[in-house]
C-alpha positions as CSV (number, residue, x, y, z in Angstrom):
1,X,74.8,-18.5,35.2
2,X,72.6,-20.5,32.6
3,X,74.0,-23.3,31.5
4,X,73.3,-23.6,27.6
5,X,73.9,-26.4,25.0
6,X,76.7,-25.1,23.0
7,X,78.2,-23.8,25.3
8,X,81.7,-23.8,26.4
9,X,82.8,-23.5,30.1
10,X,85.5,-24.0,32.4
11,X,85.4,-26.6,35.2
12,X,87.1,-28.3,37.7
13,X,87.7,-32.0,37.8
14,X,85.4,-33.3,40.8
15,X,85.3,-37.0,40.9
16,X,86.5,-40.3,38.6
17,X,84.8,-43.3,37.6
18,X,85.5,-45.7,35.6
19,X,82.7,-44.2,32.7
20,X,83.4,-41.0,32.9
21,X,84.4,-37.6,34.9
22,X,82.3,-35.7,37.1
23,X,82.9,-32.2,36.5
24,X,82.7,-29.2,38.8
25,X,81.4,-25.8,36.7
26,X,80.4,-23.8,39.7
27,X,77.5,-22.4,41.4
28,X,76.7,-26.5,42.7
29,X,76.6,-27.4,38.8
30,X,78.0,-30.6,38.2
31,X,77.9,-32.3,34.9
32,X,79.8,-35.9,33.0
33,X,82.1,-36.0,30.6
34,X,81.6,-39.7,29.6
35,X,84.7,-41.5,28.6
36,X,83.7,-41.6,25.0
37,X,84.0,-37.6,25.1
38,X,87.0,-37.1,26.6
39,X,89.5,-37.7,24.0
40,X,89.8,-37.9,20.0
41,X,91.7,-41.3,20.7
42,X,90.7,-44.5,22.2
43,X,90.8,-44.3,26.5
44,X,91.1,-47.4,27.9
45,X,91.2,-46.0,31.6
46,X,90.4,-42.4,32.4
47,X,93.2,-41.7,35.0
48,X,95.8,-41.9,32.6
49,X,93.9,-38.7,31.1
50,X,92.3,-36.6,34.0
51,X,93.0,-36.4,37.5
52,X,90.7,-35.0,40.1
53,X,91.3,-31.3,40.6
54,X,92.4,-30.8,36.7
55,X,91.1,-27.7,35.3
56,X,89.0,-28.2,31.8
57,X,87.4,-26.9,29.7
58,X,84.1,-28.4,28.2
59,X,81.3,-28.1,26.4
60,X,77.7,-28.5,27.1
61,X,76.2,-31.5,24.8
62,X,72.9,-31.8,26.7
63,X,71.0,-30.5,29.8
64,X,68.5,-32.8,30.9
65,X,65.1,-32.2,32.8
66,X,66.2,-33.8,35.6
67,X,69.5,-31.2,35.9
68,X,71.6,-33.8,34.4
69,X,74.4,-32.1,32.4
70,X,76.4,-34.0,29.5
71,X,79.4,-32.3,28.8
72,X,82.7,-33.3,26.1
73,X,86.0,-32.3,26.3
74,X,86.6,-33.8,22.5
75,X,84.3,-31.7,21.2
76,X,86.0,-28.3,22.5
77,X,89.1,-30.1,20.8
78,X,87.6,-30.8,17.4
79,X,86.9,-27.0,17.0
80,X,90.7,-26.1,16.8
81,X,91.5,-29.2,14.7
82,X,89.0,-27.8,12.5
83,X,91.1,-24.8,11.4
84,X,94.0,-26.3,10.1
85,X,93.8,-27.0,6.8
86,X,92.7,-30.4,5.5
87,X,94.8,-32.9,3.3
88,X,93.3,-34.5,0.7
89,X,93.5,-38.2,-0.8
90,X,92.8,-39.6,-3.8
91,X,92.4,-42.5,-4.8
92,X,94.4,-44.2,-7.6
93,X,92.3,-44.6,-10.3
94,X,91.1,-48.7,-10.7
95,X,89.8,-50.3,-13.5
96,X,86.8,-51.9,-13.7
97,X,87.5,-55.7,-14.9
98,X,85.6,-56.4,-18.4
99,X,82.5,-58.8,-17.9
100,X,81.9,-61.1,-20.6
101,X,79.0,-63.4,-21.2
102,X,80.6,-66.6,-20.1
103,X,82.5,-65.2,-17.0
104,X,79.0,-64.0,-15.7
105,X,77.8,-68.1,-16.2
106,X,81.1,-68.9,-14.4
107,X,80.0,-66.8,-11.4
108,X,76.4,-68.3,-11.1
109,X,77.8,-71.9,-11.4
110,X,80.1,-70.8,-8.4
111,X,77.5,-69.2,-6.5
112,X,75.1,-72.3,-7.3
113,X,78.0,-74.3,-6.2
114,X,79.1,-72.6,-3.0
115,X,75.2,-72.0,-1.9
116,X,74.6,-75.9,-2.4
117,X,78.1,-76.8,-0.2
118,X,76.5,-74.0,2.6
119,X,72.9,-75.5,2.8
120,X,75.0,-79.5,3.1
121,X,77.1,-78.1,5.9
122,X,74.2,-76.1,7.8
123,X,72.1,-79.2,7.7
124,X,75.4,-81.7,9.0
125,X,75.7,-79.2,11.3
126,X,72.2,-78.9,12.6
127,X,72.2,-83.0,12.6
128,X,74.6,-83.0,15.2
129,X,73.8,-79.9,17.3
130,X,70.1,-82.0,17.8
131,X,72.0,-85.1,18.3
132,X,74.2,-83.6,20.9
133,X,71.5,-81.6,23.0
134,X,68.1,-83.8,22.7
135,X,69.4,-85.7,26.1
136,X,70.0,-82.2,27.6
137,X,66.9,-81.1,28.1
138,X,65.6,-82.6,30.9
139,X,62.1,-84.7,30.9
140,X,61.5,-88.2,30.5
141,X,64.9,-89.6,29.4
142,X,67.2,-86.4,30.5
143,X,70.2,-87.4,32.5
144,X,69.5,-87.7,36.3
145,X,72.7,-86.7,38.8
């Protein structure tokens, strides 16, 4: 049996860690699901998912030259899901604001005034970092324990 990317197979859970599952496909082919492949939704920890011995099925992501094998269990899933039909959402229709000549003045004297109060606090703030770590340096002058 050649093992294909694409492919779908059946394996046997073989061994858990905290990244991912080892799987068991057969003929001393083993392959990892990661834990990023084993399920549509967020998995904090993998044994509330799979236990060893579980039978899944999985599909072949990558076959590396080594004989690494990277296999997904979401992606077998995402194939059904596919089917169903799809609901669509639209948006409500928003209205752009009107701009005017002296709101567009209003926003550069804002942004003139907000980048000017930015560039004060960066430098109080840089002031004191330096203040606060030119002892800490070691050298001539550092603190000695």
């Amino acid at each position: 049996m050649s093992i294909e990317v694409g492919a779908k197979l059946s394996g046997k859970v073989s061994g858990i860690t905290n990244f991912g599952a080892f799987i068991d496909l057969g003929e001393g082919k083993t392959g990892l699901v990661h834990i990023s492949e084993v399920s549509n939704n967020y998995v904090k920890d993998i044994h509330d998912v799979l236990t060893v011995g579980d039978e899944v099925i999985v599909k072949v992501m990558s076959v590396g030259d080594d004989g690494k094998v990277g296999l997904s269990i979401r992606r077998t899933q995402e194939n059904e899901t596919t089917n169903r039909p799809k609901r669509e959402f639209q948006r409500p229709a928003r209205q752009a604001p009107k701009k005017t000549a002296p709101q567009v003045m209003d926003k550069k004297q804002d942004f003139d005034t907000l980048m000017s109060s930015f560039l004060k606090d960066s430098d109080d703030r840089l002031t004191s970092l330096k203040r606060n770590t030119e002892g800490k340096r070691g050298g001539r002058g550092g603190r000695r324990n």
